[in-house]
N, C-alpha and C positions, 0 to 999 in steps of 0.2 A: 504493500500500500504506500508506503516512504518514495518508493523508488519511484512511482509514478505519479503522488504527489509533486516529487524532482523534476521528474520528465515534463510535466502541464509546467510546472514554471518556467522551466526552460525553456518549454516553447512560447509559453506567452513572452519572455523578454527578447526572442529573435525580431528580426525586422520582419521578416514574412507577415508574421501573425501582426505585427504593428499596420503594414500595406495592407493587410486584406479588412483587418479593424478599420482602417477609415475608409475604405472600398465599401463596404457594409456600409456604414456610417451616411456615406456621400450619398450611396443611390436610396437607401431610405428619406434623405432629404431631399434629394430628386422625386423623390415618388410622390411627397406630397406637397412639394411645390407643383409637381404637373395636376397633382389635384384638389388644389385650393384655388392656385391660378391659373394655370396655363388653360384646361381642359374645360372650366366655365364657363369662361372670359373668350374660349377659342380664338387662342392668342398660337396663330400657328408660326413657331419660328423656326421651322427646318426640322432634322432628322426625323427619330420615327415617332416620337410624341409628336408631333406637326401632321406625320401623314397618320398616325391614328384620330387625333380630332375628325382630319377629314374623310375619314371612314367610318367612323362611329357615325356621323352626320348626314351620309348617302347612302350607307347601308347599316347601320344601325350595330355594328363589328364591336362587341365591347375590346376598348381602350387596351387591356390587360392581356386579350387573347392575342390580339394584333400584331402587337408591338412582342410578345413572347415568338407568334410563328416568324414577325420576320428579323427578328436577333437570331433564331435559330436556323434560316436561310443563309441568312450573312455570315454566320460563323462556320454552316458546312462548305457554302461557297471558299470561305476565308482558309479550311482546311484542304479546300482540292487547290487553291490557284495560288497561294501566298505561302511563306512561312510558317509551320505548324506552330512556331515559337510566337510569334506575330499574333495567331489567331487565338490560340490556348490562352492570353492573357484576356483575351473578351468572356470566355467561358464560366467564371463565375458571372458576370453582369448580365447575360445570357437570361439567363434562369432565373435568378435574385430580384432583380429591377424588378419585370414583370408581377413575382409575386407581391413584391411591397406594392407596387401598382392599386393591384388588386384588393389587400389589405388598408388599405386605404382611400379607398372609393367612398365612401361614405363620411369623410373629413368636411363638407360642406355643411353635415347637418349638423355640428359643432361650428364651425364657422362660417358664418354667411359673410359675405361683399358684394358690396352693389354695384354696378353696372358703371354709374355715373364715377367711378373710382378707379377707371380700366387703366389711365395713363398710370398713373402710383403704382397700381397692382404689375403693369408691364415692367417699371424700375425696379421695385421687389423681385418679381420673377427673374427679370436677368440677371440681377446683383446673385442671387440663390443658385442659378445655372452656372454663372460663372466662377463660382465658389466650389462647386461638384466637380466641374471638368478642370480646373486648376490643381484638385486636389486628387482626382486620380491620374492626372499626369504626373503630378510629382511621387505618389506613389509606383510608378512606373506601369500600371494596368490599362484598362481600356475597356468603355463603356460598350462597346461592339458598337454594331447596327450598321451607321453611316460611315464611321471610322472607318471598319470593315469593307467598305465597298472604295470607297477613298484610296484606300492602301491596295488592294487592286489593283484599281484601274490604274496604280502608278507603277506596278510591278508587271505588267501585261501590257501597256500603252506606253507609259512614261508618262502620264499625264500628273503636274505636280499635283501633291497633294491639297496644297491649299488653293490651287482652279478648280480642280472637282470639286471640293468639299465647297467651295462660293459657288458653283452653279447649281450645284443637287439642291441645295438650300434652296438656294433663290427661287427655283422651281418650284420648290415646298410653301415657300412663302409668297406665290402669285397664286398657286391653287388655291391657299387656304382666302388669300385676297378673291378670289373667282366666288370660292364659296361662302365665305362671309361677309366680304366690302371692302371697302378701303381702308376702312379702320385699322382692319386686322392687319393690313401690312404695314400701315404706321407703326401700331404698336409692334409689330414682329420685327422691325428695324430697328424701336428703344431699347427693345429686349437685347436681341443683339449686339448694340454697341457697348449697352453696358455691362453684359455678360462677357464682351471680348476685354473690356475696362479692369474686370474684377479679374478675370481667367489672368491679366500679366501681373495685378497685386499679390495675388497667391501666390505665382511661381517667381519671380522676381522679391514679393515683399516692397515695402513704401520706403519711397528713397528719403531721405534725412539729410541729405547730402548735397553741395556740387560738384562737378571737378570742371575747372578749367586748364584749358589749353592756350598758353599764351604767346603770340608771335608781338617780340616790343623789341626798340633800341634799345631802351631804359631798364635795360634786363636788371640792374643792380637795384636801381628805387622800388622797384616793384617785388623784387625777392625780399627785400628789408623792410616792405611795409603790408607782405605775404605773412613774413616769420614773426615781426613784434608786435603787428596791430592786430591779426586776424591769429596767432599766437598758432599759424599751422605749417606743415612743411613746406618746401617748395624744390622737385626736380626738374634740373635742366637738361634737354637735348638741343645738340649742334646738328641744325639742319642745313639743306640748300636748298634758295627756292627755284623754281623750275621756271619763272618768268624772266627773274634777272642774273639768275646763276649766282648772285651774293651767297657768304656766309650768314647764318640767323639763329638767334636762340628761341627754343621753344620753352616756355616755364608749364609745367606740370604742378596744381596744385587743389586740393579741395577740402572746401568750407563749408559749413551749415548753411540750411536753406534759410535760413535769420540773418545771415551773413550775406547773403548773395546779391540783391541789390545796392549794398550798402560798399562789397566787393567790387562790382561794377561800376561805379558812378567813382570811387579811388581810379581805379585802373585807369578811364577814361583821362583823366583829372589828371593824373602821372604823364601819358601819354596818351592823347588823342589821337594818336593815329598808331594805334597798338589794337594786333585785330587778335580776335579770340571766339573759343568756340566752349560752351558749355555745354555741359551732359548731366543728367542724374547719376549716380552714386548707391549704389544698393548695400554695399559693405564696405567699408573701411579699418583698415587697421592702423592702429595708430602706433604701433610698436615702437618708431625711431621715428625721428624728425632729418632728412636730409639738409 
């Protein structure tokens, strides 16, 4: 009994069991975001919650059966044409999804939303989609369905994956426009952007940060008021530019997002004709000061 006591903990502290924990986790929160919002509201924004709406709606196909036969199409397609490695990682969501699906049909009569509330509910919806699909990419699995057809036609065609995956959609979201109005593609669009907004915060995480790239004369005013005023590092490269063939330095340096207007308007200030390029910053170490 000890020994396999051992064994369940040990396997609960692997990562597997951590990925497939929030794999569980993700597609239950998918299930009932598709069924508080997405599937009332029929807010059709692409894959196969999008074409189950618009089959529940022509042919009356419950939501749960649909979207299980064609995760289960896609993944045997995904086993004869693709990597079995590739396909196997959709194989719990396969099965799983659908049944949370199903277990949760009934989450309306607990919470009603009114109609007049569809734009919010579209920002809730994608903020919650793109929290799910953030989160099992960075777990390394896959939702199947659309993925699955995606990854295909890029391994069969060459067709990149992110053009298929923007036209299949888009397909998905002019039907569901045919079949509900215009609205629905308004909102399948909010959905979307903010869903694509959330899907780089998860995986990425919110940058705190800037880093700039600095091409100046003034290389020495600007590292000295980089290092004592703004109290951060600052590395130099020896470039060459490609218009005048001069020598140039480029300063490498970054500062909090508090800092960063207040960085620029110096910079300028130092040398006005000192060009620079800014980027967000998602980790920093601050170990040494160069």
């Amino acid at each position: 009994m000890n020994k396999l006591a051992k064994k369940c903990k040990d396997i609960i502290k692997t990562k597997v069991f951590y990925n497939y924990l929030m794999l569980f986790i993700a597609l239950f929160v998918s299930a009932v975001n598709y069924n508080l919002f997405t599937r009332p509201l029929k807010i059709v924004a692409g894959g196969s919650n999008g074409l189950a709406i618009v089959f529940e709606d022509l042919f009356s196909i419950p939501p749960s059966f649909f979207i299980l036969v064609f995760s289960v199409v896609t993944l045997v397609l995904g086993y004869l044409l693709i990597e079995k490695e590739k396909a196997s990682s959709a194989l719990v969501a396969t099965f799983v999804y659908p049944f949370f699906v199903s277990i949760t049909e009934k989450i309306t009569s607990l919470i009603s939303l009114s109609q007049s509330d569809i734009i919010i509910c579209s920002l809730f919806a994608g903020a919650i989609s793109g929290w799910v699909a953030g989160v099992t990419v960075k777990v390394g699995l896959s939702q199947g369905g659309i993925t699955l057809i995606d990854q295909i036609l890029y391994e069969k065609l060459k067709i990149s994956i992110s053009k298929s995956n923007f036209v299949i959609n888009l397909l998905i979201v002019l039907l569901g426009g045919y079949c509900f109005g215009f609205t629905s593609i308004l909102c399948a669009v909010i959905f979307l952007y903010v869903s694509s907004v959330v899907i780089d915060k998860v995986l990425l995480g919110i940058s705190c940060n800037k880093s700039f790239y600095i091409i100046t004369d003034k290389e020495k005013e600007i590292k000295k008021y980089i290092i004592q005023e703004l109290n951060s590092g600052a590395t130099i490269f020896n470039v060459k530019s490609g218009k005048s063939d001069d020598d140039k330095c480029v300063l490498m340096a970054t500062v909090s997002n508090e800092l960063y207007y207040k960085a620029t308007k110096k910079i300028k200030k130092i040398d006005k004709n000192a060009f620079f390029i800014v980027t967000d910053s998602y980790e920093v170490n601050n170990g040494h000061n160069n």
